[in-house]
C-alpha angles and dihedrals in degrees: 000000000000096000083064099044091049090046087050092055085045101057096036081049092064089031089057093048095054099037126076122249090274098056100040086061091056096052093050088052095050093044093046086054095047091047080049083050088048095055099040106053079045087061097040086055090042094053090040090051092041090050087044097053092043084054088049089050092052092039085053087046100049095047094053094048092056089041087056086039095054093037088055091052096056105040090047077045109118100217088046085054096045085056105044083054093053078053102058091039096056093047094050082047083049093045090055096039079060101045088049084044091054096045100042088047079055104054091045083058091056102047079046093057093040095056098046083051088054101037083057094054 
C-alpha cells in the first residue's frame, strides 16, 4: 500500500513538472481523490475484518459454552454415574483377580521349586 501511494507522488511529482498550471491542478485533484479512494476502501476492509473477527469470537464463545453445557448434562446424568461406578468397581474387582493371580503363581513357583529340590535329593 505504500509502495502504491509513493509511486503515486512520484509520478504526480514528474507529471507536474512537465504540465502547465491547469493541468497540474487537475492532477492534484485526481490524485487527492484517489489517495480519498485509497483510504476509504482501507477503512471499509478494516471495519469488515474487525466485524468478522468479533463474529468468529462469538461464534468461539458460544461453541464452547454449549460443549461445557452438554458435557455437564451428561456427567450429573444418573445412568453416566451408575456406570462410572460399575467401572470402578470392575476394575478394583480386576486389580484384586490380578494380585490372587500373582501370589498364587508364586506359591506354585515355590512348591515347584520345592519339589525339584526334593526330587534331586
Amino acid at each position: 500500500m505504500r509502495i502504491l501511494v509513493t509511486a503515486s507522488v512520484l509520478g504526480l511529482a514528474i507529471a507536474v513538472t512537465a504540465c502547465t498550471r491547469s493541468e497540474e491542478q487537475e492532477t492534484r485533484a485526481e490524485t487527492n481523490e484517489a489517495v480519498q479512494d485509497i483510504r476509504a476502501n482501507a477503512n471499509e476492509a478494516g471495519d469488515r475484518f474487525e466485524a468478522s473477527a468479533e463474529n468468529v469470537g462469538q461464534d468461539v464463545k458460544e461453541g464452547a459454552q454449549k460443549v461445557g453445557s452438554e458435557i455437564k448434562q451428561v456427567t450429573d446424568d444418573p445412568d453416566v454415574k451408575a456406570a462410572a461406578g460399575e467401572v470402578k468397581e470392575a476394575f478394583n474387582g480386576l486389580g484384586s483377580a490380578v494380585k490372587d493371580a500373582g501370589r498364587e503363581t508364586k506359591e506354585g513357583a515355590r512348591e515347584a521349586g520345592a519339589e525339584a529340590r526334593d526330587a534331586t535329593n
